[in-house]
mmCIF file as gemmi writes it, N, C-alpha and C atoms, coordinates in Angstrom:
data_model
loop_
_atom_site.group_PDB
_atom_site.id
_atom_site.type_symbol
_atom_site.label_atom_id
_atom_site.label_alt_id
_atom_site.label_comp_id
_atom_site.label_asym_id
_atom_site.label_entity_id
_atom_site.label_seq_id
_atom_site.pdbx_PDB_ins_code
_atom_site.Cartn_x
_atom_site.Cartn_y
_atom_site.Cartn_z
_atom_site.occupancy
_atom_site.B_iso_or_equiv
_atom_site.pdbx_formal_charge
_atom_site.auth_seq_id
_atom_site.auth_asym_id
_atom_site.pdbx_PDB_model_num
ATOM 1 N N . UNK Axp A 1 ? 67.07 102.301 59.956 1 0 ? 1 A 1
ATOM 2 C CA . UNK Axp A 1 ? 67.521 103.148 61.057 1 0 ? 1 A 1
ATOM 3 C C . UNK Axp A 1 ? 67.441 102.363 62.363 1 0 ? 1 A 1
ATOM 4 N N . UNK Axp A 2 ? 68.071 102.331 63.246 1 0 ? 2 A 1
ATOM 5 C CA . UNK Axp A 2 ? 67.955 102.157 64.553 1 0 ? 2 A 1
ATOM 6 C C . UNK Axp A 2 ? 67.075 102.127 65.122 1 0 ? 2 A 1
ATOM 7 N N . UNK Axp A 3 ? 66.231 103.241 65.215 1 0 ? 3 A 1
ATOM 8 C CA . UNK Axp A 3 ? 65.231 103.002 66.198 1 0 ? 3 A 1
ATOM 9 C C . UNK Axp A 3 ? 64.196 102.06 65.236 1 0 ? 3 A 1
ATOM 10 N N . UNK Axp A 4 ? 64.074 101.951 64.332 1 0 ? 4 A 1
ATOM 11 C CA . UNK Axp A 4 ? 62.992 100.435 63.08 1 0 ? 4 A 1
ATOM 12 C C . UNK Axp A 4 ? 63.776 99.273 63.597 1 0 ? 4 A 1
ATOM 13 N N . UNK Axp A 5 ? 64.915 98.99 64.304 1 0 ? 5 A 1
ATOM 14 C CA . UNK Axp A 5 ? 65.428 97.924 64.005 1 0 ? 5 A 1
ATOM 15 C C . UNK Axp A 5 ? 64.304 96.969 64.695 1 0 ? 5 A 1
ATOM 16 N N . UNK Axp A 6 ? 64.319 96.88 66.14 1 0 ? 6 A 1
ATOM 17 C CA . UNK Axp A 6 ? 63.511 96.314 66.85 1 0 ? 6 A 1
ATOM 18 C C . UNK Axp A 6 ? 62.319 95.614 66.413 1 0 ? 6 A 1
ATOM 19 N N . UNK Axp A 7 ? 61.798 96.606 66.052 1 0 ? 7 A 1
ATOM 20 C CA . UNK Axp A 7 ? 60.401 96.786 65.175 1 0 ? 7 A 1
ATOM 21 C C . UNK Axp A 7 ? 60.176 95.47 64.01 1 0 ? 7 A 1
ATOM 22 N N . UNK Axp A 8 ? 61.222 95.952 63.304 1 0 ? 8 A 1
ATOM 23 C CA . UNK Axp A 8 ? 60.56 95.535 61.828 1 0 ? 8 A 1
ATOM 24 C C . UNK Axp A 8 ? 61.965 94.112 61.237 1 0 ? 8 A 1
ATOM 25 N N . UNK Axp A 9 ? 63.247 94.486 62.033 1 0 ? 9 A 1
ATOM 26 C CA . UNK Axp A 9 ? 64.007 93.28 61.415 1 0 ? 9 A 1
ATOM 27 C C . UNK Axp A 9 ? 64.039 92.128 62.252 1 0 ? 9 A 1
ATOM 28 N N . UNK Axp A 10 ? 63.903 92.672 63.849 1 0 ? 10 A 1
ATOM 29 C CA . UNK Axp A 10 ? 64.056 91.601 65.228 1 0 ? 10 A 1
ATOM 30 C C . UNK Axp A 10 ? 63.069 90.815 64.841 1 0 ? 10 A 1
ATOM 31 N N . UNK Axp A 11 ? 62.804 89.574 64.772 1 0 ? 11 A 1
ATOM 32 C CA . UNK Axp A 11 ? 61.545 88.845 65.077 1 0 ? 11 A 1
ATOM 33 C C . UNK Axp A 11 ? 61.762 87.712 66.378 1 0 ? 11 A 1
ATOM 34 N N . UNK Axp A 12 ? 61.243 87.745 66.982 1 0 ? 12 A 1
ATOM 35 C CA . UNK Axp A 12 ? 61.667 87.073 68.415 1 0 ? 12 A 1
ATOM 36 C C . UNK Axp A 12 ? 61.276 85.355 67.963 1 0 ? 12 A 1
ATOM 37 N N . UNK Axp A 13 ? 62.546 84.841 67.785 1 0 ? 13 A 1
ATOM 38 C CA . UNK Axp A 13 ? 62.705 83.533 67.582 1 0 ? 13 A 1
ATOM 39 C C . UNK Axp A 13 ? 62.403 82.336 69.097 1 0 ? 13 A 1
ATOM 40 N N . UNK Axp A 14 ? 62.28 81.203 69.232 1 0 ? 14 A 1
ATOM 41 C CA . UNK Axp A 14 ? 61.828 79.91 69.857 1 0 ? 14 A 1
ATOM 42 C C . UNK Axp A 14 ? 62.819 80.796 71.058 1 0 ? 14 A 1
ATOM 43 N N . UNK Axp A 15 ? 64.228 80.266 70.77 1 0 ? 15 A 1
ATOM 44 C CA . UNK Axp A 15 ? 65.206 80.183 71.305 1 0 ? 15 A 1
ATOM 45 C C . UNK Axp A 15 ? 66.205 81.487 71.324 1 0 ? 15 A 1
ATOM 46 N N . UNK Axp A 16 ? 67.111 81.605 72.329 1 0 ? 16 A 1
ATOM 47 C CA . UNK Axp A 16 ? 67.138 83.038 72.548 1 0 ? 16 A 1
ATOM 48 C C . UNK Axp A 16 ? 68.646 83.267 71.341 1 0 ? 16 A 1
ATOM 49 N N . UNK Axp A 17 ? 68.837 84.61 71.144 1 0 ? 17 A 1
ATOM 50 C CA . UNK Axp A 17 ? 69.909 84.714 70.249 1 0 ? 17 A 1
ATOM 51 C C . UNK Axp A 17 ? 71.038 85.651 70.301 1 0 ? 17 A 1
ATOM 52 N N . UNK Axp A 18 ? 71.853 84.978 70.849 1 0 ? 18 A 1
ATOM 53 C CA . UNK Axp A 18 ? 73.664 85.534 70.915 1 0 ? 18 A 1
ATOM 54 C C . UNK Axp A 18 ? 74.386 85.828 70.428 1 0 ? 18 A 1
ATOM 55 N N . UNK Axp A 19 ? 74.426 87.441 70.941 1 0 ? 19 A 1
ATOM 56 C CA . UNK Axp A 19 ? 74.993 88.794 69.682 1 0 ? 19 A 1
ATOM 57 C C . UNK Axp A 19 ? 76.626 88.367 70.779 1 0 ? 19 A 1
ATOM 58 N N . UNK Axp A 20 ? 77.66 88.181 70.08 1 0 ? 20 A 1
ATOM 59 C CA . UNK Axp A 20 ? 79.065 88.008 69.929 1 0 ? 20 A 1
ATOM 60 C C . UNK Axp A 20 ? 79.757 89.232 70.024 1 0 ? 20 A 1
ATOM 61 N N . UNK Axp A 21 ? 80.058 90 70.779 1 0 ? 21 A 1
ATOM 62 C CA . UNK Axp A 21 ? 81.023 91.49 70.726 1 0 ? 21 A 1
ATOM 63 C C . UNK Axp A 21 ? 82.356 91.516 70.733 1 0 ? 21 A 1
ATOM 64 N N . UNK Axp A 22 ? 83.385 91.518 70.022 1 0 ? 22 A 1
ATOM 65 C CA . UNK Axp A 22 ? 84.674 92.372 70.096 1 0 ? 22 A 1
ATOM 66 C C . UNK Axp A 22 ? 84.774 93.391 70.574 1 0 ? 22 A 1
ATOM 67 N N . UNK Axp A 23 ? 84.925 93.987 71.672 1 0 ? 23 A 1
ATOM 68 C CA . UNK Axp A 23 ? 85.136 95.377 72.028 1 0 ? 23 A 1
ATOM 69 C C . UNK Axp A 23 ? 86.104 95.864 72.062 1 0 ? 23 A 1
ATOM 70 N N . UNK Axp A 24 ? 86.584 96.746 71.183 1 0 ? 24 A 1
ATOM 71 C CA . UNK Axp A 24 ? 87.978 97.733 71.563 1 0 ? 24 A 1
ATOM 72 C C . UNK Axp A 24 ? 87.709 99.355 71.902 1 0 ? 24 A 1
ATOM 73 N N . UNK Axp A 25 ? 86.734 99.162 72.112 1 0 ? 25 A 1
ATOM 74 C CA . UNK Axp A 25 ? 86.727 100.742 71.755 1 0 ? 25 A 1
ATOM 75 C C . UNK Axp A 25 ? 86.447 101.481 73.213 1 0 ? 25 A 1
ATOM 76 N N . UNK Axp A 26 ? 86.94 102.632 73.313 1 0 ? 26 A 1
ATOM 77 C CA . UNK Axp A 26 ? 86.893 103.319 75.117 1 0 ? 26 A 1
ATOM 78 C C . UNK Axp A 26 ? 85.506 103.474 75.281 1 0 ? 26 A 1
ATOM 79 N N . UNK Axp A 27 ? 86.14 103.753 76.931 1 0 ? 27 A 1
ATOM 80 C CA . UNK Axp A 27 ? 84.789 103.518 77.781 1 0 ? 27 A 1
ATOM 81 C C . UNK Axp A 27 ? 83.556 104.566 77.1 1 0 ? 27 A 1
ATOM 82 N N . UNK Axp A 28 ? 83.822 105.717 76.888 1 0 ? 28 A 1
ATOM 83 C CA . UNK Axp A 28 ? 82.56 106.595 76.461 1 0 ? 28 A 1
ATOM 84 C C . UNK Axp A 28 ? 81.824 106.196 75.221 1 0 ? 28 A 1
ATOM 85 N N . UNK Axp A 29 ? 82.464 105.15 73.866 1 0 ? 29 A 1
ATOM 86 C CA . UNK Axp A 29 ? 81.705 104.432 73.208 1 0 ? 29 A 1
ATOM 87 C C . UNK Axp A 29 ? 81.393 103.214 73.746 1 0 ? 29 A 1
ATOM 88 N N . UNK Axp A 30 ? 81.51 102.599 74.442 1 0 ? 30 A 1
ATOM 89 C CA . UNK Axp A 30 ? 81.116 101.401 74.716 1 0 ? 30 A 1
ATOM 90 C C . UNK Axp A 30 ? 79.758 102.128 75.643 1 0 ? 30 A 1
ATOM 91 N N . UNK Axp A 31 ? 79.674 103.143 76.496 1 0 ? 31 A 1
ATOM 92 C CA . UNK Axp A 31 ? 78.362 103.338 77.128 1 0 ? 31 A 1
ATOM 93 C C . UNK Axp A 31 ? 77.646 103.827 76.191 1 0 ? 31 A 1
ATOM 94 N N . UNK Axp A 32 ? 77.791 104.937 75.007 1 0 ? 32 A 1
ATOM 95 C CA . UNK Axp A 32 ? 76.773 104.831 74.179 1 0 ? 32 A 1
ATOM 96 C C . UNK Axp A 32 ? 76.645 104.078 73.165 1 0 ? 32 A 1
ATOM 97 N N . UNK Axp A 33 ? 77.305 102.427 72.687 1 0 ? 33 A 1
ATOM 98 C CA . UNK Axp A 33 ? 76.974 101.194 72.243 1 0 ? 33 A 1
ATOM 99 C C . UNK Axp A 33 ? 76.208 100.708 73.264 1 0 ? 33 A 1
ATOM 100 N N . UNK Axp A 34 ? 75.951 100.776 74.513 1 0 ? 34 A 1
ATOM 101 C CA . UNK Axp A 34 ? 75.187 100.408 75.795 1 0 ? 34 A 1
ATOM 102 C C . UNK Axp A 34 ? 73.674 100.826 75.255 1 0 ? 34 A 1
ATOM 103 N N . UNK Axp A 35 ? 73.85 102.067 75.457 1 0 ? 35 A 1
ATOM 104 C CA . UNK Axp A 35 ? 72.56 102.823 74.86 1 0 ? 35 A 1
ATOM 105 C C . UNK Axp A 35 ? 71.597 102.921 73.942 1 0 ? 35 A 1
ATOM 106 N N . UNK Axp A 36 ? 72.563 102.494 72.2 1 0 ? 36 A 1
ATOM 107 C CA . UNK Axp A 36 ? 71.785 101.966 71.279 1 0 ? 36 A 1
ATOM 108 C C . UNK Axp A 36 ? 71.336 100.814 71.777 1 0 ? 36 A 1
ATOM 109 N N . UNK Axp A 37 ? 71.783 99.636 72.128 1 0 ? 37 A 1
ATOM 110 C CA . UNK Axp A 37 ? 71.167 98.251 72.274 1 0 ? 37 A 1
ATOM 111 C C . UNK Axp A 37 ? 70.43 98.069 73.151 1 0 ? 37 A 1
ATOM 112 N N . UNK Axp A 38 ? 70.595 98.882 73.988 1 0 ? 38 A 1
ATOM 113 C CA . UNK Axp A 38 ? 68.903 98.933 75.199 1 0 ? 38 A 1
ATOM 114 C C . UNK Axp A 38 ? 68.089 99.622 74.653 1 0 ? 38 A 1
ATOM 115 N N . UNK Axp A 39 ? 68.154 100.664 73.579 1 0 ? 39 A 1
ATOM 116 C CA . UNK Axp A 39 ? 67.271 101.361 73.506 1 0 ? 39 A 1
ATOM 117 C C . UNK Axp A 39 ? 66.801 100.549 72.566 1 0 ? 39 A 1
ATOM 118 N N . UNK Axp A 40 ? 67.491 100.173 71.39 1 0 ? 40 A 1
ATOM 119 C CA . UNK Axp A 40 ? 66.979 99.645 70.319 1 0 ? 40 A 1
ATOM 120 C C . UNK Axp A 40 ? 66.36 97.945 70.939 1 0 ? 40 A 1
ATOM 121 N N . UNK Axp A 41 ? 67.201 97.397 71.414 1 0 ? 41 A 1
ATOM 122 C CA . UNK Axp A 41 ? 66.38 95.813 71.942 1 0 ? 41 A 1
ATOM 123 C C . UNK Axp A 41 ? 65.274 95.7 72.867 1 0 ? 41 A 1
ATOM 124 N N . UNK Axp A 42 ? 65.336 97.017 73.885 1 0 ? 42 A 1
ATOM 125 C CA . UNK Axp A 42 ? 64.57 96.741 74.646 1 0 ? 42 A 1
ATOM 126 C C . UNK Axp A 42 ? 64.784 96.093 75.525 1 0 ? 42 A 1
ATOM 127 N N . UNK Axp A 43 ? 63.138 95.591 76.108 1 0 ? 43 A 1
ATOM 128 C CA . UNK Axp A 43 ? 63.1 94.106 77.025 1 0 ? 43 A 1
ATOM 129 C C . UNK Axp A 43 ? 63.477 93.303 76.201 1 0 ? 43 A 1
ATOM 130 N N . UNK Axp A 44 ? 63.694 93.079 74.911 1 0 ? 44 A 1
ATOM 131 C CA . UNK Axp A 44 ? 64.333 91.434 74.736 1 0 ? 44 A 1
ATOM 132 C C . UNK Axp A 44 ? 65.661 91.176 75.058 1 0 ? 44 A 1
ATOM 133 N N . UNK Axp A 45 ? 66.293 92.036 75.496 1 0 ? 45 A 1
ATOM 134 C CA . UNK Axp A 45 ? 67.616 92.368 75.692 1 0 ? 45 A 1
ATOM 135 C C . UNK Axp A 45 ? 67.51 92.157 77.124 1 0 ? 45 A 1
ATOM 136 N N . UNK Axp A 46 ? 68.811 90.479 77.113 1 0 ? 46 A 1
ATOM 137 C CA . UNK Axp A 46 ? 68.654 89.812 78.819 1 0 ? 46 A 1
ATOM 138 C C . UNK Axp A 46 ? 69.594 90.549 79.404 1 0 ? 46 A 1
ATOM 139 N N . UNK Axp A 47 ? 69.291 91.079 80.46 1 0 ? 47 A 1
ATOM 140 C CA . UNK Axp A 47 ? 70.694 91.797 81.285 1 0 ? 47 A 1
ATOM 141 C C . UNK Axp A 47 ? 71.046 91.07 82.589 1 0 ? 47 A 1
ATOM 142 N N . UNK Axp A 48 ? 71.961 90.296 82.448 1 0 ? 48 A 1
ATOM 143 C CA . UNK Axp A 48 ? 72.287 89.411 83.765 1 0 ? 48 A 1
ATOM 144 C C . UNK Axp A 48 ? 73.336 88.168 83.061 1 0 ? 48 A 1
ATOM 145 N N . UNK Axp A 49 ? 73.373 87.324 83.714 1 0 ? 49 A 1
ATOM 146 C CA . UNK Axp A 49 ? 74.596 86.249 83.825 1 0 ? 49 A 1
ATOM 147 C C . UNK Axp A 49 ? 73.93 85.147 82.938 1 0 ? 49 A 1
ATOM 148 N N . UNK Axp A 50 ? 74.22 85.157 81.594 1 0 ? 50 A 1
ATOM 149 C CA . UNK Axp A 50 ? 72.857 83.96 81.056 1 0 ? 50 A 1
ATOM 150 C C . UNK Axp A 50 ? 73.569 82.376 81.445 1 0 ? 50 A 1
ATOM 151 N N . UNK Axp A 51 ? 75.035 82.512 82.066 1 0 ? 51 A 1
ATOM 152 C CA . UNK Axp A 51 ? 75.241 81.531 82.394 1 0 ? 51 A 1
ATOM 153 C C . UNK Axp A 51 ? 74.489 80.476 83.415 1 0 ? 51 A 1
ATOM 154 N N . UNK Axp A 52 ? 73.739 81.457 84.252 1 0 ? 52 A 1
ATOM 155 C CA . UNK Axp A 52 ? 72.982 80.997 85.571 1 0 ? 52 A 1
ATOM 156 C C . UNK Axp A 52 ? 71.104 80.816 84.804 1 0 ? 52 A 1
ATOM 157 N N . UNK Axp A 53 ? 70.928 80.872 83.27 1 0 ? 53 A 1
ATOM 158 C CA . UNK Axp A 53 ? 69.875 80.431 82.702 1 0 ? 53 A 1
ATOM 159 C C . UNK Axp A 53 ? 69.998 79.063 81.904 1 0 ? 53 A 1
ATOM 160 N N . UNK Axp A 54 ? 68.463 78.806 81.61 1 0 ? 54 A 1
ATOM 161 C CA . UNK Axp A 54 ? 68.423 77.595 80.685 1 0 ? 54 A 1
ATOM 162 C C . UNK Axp A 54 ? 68.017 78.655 79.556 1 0 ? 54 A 1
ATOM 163 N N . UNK Axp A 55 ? 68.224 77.914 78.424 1 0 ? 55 A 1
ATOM 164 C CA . UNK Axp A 55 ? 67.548 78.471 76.913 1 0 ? 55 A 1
ATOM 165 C C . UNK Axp A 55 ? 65.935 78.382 77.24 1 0 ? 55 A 1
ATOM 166 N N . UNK Axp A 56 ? 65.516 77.887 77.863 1 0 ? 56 A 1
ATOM 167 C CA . UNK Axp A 56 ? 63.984 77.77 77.916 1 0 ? 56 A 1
ATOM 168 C C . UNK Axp A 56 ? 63.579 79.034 78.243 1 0 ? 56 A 1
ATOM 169 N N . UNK Axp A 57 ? 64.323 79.578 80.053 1 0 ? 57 A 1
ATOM 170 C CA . UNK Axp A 57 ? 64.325 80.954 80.607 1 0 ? 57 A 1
ATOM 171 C C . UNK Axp A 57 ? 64.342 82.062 79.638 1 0 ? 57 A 1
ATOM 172 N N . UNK Axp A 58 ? 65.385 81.434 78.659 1 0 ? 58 A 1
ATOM 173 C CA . UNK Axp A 58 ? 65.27 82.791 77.615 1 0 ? 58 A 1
ATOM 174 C C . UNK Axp A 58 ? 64.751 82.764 76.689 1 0 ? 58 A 1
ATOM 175 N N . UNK Axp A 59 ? 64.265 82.114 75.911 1 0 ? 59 A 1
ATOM 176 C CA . UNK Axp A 59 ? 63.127 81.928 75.321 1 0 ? 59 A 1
ATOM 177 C C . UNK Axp A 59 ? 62.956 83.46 74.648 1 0 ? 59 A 1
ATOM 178 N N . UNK Axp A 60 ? 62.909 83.923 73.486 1 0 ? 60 A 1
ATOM 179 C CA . UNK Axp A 60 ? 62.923 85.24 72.99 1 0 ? 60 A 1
ATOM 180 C C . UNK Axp A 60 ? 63.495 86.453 72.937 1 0 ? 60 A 1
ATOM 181 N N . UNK Axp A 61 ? 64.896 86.407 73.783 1 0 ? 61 A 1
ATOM 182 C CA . UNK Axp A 61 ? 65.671 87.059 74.573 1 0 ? 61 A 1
ATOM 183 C C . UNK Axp A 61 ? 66.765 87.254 73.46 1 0 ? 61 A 1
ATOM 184 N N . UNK Axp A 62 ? 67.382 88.401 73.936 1 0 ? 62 A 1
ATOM 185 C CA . UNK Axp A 62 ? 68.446 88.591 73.213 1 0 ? 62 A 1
ATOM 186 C C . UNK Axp A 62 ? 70.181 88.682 74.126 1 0 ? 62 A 1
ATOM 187 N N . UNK Axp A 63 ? 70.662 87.417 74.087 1 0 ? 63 A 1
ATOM 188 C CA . UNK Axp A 63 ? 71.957 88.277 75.134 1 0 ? 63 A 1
ATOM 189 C C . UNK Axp A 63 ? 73.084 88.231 74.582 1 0 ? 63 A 1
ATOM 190 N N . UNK Axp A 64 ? 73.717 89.187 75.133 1 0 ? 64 A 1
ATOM 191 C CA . UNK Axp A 64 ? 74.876 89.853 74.622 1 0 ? 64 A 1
ATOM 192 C C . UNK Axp A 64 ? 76.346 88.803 75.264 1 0 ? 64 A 1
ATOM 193 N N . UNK Axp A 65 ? 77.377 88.757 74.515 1 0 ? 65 A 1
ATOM 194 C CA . UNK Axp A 65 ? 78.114 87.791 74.742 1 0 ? 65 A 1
ATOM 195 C C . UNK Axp A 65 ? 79.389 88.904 74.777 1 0 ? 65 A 1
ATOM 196 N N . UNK Axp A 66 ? 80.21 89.124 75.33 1 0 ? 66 A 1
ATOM 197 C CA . UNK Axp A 66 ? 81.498 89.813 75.553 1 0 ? 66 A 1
ATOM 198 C C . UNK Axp A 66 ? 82.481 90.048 76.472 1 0 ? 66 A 1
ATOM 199 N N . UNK Axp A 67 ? 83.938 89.941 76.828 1 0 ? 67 A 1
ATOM 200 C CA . UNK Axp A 67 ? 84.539 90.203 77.83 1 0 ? 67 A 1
ATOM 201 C C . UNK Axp A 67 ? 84.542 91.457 78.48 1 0 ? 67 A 1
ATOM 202 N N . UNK Axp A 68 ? 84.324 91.332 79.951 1 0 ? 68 A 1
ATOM 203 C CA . UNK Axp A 68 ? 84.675 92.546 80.821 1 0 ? 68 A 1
ATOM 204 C C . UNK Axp A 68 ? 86.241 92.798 80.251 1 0 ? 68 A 1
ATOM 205 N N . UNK Axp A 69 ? 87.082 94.203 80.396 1 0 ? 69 A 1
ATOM 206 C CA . UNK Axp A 69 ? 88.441 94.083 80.82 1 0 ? 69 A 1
ATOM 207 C C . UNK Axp A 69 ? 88.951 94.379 81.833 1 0 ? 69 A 1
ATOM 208 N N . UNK Axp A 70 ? 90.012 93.523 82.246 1 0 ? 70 A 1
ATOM 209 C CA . UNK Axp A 70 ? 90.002 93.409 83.327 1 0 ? 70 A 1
ATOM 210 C C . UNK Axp A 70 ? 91.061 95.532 83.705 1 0 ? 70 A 1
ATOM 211 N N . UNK Axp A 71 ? 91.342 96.05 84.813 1 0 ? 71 A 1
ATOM 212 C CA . UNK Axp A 71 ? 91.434 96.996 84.829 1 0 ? 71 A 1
ATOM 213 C C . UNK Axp A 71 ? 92.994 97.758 85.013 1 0 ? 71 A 1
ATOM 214 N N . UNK Axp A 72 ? 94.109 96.619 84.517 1 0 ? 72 A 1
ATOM 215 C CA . UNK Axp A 72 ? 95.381 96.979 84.466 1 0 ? 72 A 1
ATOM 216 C C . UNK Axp A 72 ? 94.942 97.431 82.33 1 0 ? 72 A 1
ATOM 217 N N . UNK Axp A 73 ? 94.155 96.313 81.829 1 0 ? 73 A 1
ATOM 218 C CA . UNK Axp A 73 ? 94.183 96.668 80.674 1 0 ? 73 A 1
ATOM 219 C C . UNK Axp A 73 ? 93.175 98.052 79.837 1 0 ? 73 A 1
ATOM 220 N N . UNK Axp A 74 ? 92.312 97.785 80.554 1 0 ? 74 A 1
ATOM 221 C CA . UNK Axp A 74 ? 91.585 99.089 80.659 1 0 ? 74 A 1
ATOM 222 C C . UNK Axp A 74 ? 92.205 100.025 80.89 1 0 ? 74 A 1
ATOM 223 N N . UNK Axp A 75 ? 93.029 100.509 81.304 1 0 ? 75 A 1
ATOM 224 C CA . UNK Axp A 75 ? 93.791 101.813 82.047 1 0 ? 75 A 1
ATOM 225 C C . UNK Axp A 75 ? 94.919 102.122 80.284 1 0 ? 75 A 1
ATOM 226 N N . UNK Axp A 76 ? 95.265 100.727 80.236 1 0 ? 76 A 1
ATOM 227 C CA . UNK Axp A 76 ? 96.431 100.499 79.16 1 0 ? 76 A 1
ATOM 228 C C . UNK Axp A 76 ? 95.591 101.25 77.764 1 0 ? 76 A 1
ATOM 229 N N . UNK Axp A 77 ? 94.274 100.871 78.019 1 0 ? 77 A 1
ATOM 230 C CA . UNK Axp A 77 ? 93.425 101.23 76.251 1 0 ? 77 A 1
ATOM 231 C C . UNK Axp A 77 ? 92.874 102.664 76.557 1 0 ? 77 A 1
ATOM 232 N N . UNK Axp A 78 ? 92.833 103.038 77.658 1 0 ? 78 A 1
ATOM 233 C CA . UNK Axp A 78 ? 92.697 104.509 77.794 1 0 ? 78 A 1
ATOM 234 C C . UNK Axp A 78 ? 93.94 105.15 77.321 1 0 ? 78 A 1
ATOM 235 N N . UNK Axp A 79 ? 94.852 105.073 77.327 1 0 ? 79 A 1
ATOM 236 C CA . UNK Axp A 79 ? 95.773 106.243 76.977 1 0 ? 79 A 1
ATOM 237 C C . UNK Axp A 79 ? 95.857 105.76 75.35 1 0 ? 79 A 1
């Protein structure tokens, strides 16, 4: 279940580890996909620009890798 994930499958590795997202899906699932992964990651879950980190900084961290869209296409995946 979800809320065990953290818990019992995460084990916080050396080096930090980069979850890869495809997103298609509208805005009201993507905020509660927001929701499981903060709730479920927690603090290991980096929230910020990991471009402006070293792997050292993150060190146990979990960050999320995915495109913003930009908002002619956003508008386009709403309808």
């Amino acid at each position: 279940s979800p809320a065990n994930f953290g818990a019992k499958s995460l084990r916080a590795p050396e080096y930090p580890v980069i979850i890869s997202i495809e997103n298609h899906c509208p805005k009201p699932l993507q905020e509660r996909m927001a929701h499981i992964l903060t709730s479920t990651l927690g603090d290991k879950l980096y929230v910020g620009d990991a471009a402006d980190e070293s792997p050292e900084a993150l060190k146990g961290r979990v960050v999320l890798k995915g495109k913003k869209l930009d908002p002619l296409y956003a508008s386009c995946a709403a309808n």
